[in-house]
ROFITI-142863 format. One record per residue (C-alpha): residue number from 1; chain; residue in one letter; x, y, z. Coordinates in nm, 3 decimals, padded with zeros to 5 digits. Example, Ala and Ser with C-alpha at 12.3 -4.5 7.8 and 13.67 -1.06 7.14 Angstrom:
% ROFITI-142863
PT 1 A A 01.230 -00.450 00.780
PT 2 A S 01.367 -00.106 00.714
% end
This chain:
% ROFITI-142863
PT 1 A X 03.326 02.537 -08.593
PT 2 A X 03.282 02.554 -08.986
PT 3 A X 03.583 02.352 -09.028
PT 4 A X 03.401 02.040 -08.893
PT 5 A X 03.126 02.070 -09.152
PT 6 A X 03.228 01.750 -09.419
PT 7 A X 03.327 01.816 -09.782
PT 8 A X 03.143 01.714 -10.069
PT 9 A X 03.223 01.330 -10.080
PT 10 A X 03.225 01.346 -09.660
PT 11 A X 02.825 01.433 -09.700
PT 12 A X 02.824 01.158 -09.878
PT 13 A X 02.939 00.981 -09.648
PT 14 A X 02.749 01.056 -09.365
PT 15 A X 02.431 00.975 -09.499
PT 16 A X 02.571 00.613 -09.520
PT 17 A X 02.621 00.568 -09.191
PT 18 A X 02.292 00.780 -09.074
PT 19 A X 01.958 00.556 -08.973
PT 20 A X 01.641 00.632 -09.081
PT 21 A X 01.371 00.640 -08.821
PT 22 A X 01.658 00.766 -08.564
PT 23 A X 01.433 00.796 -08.274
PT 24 A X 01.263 00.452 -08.290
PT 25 A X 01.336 00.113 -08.223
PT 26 A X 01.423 -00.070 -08.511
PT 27 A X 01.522 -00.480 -08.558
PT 28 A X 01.718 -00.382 -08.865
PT 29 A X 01.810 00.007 -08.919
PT 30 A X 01.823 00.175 -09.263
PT 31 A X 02.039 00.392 -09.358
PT 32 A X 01.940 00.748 -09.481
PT 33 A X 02.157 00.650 -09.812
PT 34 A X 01.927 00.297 -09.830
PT 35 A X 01.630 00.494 -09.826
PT 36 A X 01.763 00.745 -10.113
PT 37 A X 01.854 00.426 -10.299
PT 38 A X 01.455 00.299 -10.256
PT 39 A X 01.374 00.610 -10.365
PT 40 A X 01.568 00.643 -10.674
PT 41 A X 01.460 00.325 -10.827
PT 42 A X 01.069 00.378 -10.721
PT 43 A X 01.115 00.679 -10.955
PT 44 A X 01.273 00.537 -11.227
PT 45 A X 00.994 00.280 -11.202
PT 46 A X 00.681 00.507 -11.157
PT 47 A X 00.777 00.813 -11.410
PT 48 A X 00.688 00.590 -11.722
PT 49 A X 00.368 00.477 -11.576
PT 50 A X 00.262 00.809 -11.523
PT 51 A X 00.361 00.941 -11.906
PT 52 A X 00.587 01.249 -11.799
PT 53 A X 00.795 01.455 -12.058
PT 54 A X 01.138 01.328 -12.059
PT 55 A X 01.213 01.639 -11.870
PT 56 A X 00.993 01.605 -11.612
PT 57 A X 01.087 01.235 -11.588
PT 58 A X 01.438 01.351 -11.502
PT 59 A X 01.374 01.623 -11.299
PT 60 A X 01.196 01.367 -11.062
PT 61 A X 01.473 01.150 -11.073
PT 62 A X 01.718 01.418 -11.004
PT 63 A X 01.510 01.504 -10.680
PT 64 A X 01.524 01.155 -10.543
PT 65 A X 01.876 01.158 -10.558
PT 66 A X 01.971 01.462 -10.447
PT 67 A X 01.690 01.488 -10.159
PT 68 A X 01.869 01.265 -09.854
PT 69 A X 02.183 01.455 -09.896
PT 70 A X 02.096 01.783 -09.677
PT 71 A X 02.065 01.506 -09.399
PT 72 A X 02.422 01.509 -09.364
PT 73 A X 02.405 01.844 -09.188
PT 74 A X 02.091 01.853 -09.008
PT 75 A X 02.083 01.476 -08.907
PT 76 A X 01.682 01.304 -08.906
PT 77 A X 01.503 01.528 -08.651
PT 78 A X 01.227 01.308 -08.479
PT 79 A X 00.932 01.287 -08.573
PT 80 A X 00.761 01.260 -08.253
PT 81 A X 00.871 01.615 -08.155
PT 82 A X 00.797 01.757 -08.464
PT 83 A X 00.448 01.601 -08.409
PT 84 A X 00.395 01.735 -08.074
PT 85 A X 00.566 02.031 -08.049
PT 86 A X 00.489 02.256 -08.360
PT 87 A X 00.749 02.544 -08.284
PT 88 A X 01.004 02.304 -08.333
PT 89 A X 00.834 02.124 -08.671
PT 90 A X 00.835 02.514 -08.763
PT 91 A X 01.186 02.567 -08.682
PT 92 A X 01.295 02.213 -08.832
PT 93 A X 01.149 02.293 -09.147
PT 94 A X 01.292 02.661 -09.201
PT 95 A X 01.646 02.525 -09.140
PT 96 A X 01.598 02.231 -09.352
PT 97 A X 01.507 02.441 -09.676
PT 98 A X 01.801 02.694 -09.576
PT 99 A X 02.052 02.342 -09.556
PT 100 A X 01.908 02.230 -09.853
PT 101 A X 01.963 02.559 -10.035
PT 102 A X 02.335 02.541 -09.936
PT 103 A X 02.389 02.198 -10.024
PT 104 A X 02.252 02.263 -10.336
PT 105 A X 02.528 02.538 -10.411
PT 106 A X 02.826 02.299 -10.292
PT 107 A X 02.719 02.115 -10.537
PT 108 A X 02.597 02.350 -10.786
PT 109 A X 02.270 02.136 -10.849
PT 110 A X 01.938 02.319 -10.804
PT 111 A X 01.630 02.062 -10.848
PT 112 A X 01.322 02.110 -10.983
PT 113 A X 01.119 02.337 -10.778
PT 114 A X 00.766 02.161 -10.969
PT 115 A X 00.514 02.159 -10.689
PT 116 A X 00.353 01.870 -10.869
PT 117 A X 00.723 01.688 -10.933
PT 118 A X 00.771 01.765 -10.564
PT 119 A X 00.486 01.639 -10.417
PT 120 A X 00.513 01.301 -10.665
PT 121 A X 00.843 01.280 -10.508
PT 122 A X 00.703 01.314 -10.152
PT 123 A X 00.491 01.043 -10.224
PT 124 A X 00.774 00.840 -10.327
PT 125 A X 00.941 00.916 -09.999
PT 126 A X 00.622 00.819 -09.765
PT 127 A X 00.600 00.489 -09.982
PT 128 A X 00.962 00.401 -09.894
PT 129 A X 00.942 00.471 -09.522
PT 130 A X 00.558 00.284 -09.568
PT 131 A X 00.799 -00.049 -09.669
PT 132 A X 01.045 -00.018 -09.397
PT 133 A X 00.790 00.002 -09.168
PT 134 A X 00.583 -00.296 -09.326
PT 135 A X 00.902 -00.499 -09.287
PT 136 A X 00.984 -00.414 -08.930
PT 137 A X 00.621 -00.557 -08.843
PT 138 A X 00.695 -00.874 -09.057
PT 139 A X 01.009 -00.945 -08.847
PT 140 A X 00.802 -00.880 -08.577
PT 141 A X 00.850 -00.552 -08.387
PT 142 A X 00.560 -00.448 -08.203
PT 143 A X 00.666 -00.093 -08.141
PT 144 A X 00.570 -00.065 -08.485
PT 145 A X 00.223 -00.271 -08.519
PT 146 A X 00.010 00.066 -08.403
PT 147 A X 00.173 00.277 -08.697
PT 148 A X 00.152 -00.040 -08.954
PT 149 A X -00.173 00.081 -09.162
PT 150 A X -00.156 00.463 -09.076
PT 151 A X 00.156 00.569 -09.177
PT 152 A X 00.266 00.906 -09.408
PT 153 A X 00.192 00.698 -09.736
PT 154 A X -00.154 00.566 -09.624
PT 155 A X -00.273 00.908 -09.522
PT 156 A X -00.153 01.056 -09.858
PT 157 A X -00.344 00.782 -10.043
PT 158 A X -00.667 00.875 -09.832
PT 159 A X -00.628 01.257 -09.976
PT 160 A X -00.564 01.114 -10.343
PT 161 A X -00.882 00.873 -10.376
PT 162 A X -01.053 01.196 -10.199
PT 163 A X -00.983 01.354 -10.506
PT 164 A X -00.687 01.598 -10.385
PT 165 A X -00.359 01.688 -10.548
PT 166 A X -00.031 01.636 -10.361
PT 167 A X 00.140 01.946 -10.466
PT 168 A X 00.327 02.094 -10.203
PT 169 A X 00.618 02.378 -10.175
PT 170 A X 00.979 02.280 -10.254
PT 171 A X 01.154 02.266 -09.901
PT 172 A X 01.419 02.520 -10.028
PT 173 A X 01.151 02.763 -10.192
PT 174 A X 01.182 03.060 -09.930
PT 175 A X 01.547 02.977 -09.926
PT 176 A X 01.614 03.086 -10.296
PT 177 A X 01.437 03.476 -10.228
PT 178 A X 01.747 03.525 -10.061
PT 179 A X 01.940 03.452 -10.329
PT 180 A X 01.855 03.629 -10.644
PT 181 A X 02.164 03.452 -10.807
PT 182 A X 02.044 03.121 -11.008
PT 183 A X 02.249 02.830 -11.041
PT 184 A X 02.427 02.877 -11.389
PT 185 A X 02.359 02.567 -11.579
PT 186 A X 02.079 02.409 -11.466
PT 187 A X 01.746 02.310 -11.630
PT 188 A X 01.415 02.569 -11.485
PT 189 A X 01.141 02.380 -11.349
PT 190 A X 00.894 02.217 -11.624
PT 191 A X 00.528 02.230 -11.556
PT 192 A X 00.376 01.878 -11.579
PT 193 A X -00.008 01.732 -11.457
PT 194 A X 00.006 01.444 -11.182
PT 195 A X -00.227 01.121 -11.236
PT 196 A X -00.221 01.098 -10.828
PT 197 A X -00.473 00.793 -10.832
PT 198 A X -00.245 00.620 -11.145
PT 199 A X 00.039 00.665 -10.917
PT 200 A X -00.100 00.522 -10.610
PT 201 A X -00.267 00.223 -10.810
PT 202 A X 00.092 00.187 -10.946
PT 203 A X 00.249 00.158 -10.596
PT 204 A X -00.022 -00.009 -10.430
PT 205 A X 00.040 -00.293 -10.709
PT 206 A X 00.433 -00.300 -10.609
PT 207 A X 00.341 -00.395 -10.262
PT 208 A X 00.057 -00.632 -10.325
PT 209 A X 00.276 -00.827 -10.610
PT 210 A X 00.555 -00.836 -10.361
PT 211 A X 00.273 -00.946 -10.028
PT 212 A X 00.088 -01.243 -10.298
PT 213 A X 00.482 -01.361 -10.374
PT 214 A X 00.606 -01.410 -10.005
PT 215 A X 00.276 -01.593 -09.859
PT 216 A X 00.243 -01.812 -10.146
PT 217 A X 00.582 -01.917 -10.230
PT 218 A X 00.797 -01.717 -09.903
PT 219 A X 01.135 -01.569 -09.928
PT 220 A X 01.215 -01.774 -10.250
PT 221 A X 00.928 -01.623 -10.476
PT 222 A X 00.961 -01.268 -10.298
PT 223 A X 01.272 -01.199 -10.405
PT 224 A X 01.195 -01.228 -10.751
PT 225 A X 00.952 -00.926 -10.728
PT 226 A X 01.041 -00.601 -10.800
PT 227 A X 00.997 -00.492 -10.428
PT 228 A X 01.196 -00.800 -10.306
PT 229 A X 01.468 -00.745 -10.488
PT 230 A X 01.508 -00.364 -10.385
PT 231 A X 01.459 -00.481 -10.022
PT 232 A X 01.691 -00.721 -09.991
PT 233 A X 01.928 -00.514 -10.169
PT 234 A X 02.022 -00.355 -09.800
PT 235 A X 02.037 -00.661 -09.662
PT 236 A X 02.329 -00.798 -09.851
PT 237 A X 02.726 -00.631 -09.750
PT 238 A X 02.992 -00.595 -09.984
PT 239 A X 03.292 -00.749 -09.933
PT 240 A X 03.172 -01.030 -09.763
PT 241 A X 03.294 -01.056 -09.377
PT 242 A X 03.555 -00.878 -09.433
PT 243 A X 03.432 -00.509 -09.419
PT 244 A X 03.404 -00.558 -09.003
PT 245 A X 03.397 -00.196 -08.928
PT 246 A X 03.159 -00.012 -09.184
PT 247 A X 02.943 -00.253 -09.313
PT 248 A X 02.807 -00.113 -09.636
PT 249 A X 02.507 -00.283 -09.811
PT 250 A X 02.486 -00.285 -10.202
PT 251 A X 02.179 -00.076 -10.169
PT 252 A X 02.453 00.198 -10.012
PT 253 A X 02.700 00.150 -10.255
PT 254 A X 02.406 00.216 -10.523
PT 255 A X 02.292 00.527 -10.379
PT 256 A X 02.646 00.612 -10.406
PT 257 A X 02.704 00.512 -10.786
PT 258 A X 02.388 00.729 -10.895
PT 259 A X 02.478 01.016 -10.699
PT 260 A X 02.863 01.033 -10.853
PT 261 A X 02.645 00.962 -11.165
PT 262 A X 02.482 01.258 -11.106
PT 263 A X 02.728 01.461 -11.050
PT 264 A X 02.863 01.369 -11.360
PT 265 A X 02.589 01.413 -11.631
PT 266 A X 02.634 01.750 -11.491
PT 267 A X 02.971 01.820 -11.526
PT 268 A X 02.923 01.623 -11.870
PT 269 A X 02.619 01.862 -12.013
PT 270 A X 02.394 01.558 -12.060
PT 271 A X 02.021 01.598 -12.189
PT 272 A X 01.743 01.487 -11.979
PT 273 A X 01.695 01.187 -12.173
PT 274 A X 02.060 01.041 -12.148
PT 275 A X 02.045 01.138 -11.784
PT 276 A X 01.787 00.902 -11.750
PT 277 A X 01.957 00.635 -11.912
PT 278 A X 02.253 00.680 -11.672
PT 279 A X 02.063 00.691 -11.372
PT 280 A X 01.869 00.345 -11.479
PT 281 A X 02.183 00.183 -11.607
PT 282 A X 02.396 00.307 -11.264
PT 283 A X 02.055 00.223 -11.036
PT 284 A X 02.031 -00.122 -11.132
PT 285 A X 02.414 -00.224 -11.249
PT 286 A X 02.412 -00.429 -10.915
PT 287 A X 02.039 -00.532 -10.863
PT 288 A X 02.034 -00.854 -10.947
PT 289 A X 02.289 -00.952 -10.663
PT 290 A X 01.980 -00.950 -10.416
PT 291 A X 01.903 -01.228 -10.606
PT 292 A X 02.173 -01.431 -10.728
PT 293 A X 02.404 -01.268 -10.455
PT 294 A X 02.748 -01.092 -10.459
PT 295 A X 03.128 -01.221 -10.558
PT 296 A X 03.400 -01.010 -10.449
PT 297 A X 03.628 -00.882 -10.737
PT 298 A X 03.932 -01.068 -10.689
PT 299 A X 03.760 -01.400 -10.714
PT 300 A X 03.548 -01.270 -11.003
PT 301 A X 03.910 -01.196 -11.171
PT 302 A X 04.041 -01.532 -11.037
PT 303 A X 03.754 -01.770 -11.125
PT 304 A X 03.659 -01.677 -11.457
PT 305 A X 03.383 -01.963 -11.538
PT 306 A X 03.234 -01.832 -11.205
PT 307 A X 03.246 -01.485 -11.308
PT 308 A X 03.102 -01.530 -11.639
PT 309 A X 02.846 -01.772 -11.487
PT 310 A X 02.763 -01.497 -11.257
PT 311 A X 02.743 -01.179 -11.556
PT 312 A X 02.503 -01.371 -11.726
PT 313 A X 02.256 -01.471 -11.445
PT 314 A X 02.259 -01.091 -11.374
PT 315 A X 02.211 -00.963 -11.686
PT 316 A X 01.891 -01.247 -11.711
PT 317 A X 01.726 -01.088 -11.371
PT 318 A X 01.751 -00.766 -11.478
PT 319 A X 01.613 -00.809 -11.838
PT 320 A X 01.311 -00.978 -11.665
PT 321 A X 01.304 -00.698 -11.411
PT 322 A X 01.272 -00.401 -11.740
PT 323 A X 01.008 -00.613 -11.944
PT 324 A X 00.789 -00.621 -11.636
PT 325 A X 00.840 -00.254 -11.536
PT 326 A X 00.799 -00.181 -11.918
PT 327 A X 01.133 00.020 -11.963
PT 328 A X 01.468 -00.107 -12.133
PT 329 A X 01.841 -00.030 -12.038
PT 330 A X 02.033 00.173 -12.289
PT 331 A X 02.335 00.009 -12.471
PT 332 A X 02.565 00.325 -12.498
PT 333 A X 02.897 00.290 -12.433
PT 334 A X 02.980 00.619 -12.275
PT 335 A X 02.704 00.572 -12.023
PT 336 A X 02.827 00.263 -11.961
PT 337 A X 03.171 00.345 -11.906
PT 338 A X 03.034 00.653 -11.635
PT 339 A X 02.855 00.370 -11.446
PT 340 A X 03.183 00.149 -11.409
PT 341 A X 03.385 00.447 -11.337
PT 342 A X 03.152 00.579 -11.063
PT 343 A X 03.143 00.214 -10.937
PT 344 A X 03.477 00.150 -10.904
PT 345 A X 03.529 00.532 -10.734
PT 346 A X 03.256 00.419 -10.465
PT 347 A X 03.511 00.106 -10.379
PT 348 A X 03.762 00.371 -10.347
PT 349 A X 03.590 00.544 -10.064
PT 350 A X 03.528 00.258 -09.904
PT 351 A X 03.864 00.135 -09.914
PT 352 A X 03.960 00.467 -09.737
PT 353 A X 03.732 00.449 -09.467
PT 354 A X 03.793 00.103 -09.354
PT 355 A X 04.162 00.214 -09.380
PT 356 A X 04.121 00.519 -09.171
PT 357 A X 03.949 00.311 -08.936
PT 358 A X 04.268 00.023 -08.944
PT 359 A X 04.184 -00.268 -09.096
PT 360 A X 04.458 -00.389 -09.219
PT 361 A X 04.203 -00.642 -09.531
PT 362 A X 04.180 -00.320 -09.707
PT 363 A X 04.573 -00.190 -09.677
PT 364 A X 04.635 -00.296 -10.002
PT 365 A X 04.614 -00.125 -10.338
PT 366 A X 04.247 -00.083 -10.483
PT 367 A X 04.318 -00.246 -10.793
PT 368 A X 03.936 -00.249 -10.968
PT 369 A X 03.981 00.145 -10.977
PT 370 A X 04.384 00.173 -11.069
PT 371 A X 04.250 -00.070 -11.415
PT 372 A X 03.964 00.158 -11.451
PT 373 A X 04.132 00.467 -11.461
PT 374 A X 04.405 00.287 -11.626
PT 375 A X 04.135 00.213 -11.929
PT 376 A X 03.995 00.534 -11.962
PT 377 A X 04.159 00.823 -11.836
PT 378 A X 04.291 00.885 -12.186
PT 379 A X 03.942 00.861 -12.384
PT 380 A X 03.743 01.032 -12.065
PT 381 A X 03.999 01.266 -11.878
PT 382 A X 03.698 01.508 -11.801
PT 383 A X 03.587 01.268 -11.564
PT 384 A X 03.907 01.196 -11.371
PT 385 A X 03.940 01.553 -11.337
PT 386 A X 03.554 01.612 -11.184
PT 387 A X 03.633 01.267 -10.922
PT 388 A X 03.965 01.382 -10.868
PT 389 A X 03.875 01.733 -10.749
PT 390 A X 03.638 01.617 -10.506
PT 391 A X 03.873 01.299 -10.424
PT 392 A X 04.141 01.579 -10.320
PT 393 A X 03.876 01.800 -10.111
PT 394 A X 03.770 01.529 -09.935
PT 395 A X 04.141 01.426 -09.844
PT 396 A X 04.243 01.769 -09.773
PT 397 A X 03.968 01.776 -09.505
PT 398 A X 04.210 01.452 -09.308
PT 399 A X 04.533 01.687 -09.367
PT 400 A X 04.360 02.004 -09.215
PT 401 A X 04.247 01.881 -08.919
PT 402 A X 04.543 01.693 -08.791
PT 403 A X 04.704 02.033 -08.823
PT 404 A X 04.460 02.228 -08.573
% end
């Protein structure tokens, strides 16, 4: 039965295609990879605020990436259960950490086992599930009216303005005493001090700018808040119409970019601080698009004027988007040229799956990724050989089972 567990990439995967909220009713569902996405750029957002070392900064980063990913194996157990029957929240919870241990080793990426970093990211979490759940009321499902004001976030905020910390355990922390072998590598855990009532005000001014925008001006004047435009992010599909059988959202693709990103800056020895300029740069290299919208390569090769026209409306919306947020993307090069790379390798996978799955659109050579490689496989070839190992897993996964 081992043989059906996915590869490294096929986790990846997965969590695309896996809804949040699995066991409720849901207008429009959200992908476990959607919600990572949310979570990533909340982070990116909130660290500054709160004035964390560059380390810690990172390291909270790092766990909003990776933290969706475990998912893969052990799916999004219901809540309800877990609620009502604590033997299995017990259970649910020990298998979780023991999953998240071992996807930790595929991937030879331990994260920070801070209780105050981990509980900061919890709170991250319960504000991103706090959103969907605000926006499945404002398209109006009932089934979620009776949970609108007392969800995971709201109850959290109660304990912070109480005057409580947030610090919790790692999910993986009795995991790792089985394993007296560390990762080799990786960064220890910094100790940092939370500002839990800085970080609520923080969020709590996200939602309210975002709540003001829509009933003053509606949809126009909410997606030009911060919120807005991460919302609608997983509302707009790649590829137009013609991605019929796995439609992907940008938001998905985004989670993907940051977590080849990630992978990456590891294999690449970054330091915290240019890890944090890659994961900013690779979170918000396709934000703007929820507002001025997406234009599939080949007409962005095509129609040049439109292109251009397009690059610097972008690149307008997301300078406006780091003044307000009080944070500025970096200009290197090299970090650049991971982003594009990871970015085109993302189309890549795509193409494959809609292949696999036969349409015939996508039965043609990805060209954005043959350029790419073609551009910098000879100044970069230690990135072709970290995608390419995990390209070649993932397809030897395909091979092995039609042999069986």
């Amino acid at each position: 039965m081992d043989a059906m567990l996915p590869s490294r990439l096929g986790k990846l995967r997965i969590i695309c295609s896996l809804p949040l909220f699995s066991d409720a009713i849901c207008l429009k569902k959200q992908s476990a990879a959607e919600h990572g996405f949310t979570q990533v750029l909340l982070s990116i957002a909130l660290a500054p605020q709160l004035g964390l070392s560059k380390e810690a900064e990172c390291e909270l980063i790092e766990l909003a990436i990776f933290a969706e990913l475990p998912k893969a194996l052990l799916g999004d157990p219901s809540f309800y259960l877990r609620q009502r029957h604590p033997e299995a929240s017990a259970l649910y919870k020990e298998v979780r950490g023991r999953l998240y241990k071992e996807t930790e080793e595929s991937f030879r990426m331990k994260t920070s086992r801070s209780p105050d970093l981990h509980g900061l990211h919890q709170l991250v979490d319960a504000f991103a599930a706090m959103l969907f759940i605000e926006k499945e009321c404002l398209l109006g499902n009932s089934y979620f009216l009776a949970e609108r004001y007392r969800t995971h976030y709201h109850t959290m905020r109660r304990r912070v303005l109480a005057g409580e910390s947030l610090s919790s355990q790692h999910p993986a922390q009795k995991a790792d005493g089985a394993h007296s072998d560390d990762l080799s590598g990786q960064m220890n855990s910094v100790s940092t001090q939370i500002d839990w009532c800085k970080a609520i005000n923080f969020l709590d001014g996200l939602c309210d700018d975002a709540t003001r925008a829509r009933l003053e001006g509606g949809i126009g004047e909410y997606s030009a808040t911060f919120v807005g435009m991460m919302e609608k992010l997983k509302e707009h599909y790649r590829y137009k119409g013609w991605s019929y059988l796995f439609a992907e959202s940008v938001g998905e693709h985004t989670y993907q970019v940051v977590f080849m990103a990630r992978i990456l800056a590891s294999a690449l020895g970054l330091r915290p601080q240019e890890r944090i300029e890659l994961y900013r740069l690779a979170t918000m290299h396709d934000l703007a698009e929820s507002y001025a919208s997406d234009v599939v390569y080949p007409v962005k090769v095509r129609e040049k004027d439109l292109g251009k026209m397009h690059a610097d409306l972008e690149e307008k919306v997301i300078d406006d988007v780091c003044s307000r947020l009080g944070i500025t993307l970096s200009s290197d090069s090299f970090l650049g040229t991971i982003v594009e790379i990871c970015d085109r390798f993302s189309a890549q996978l795509y193409f494959d799956r809609e292949r696999r799955g036969g349409n015939t659109h996508f039965d043609v050579p990805n060209t954005s990724m043959d350029r790419t490689r073609e551009k910098y496989r000879g100044k970069h070839p230690e990135i072709f050989l970290v995608l390419d190992e995990l390209w070649d897993e993932f397809q030897a996964c395909f091979v092995a089972s039609t042999k069986r």
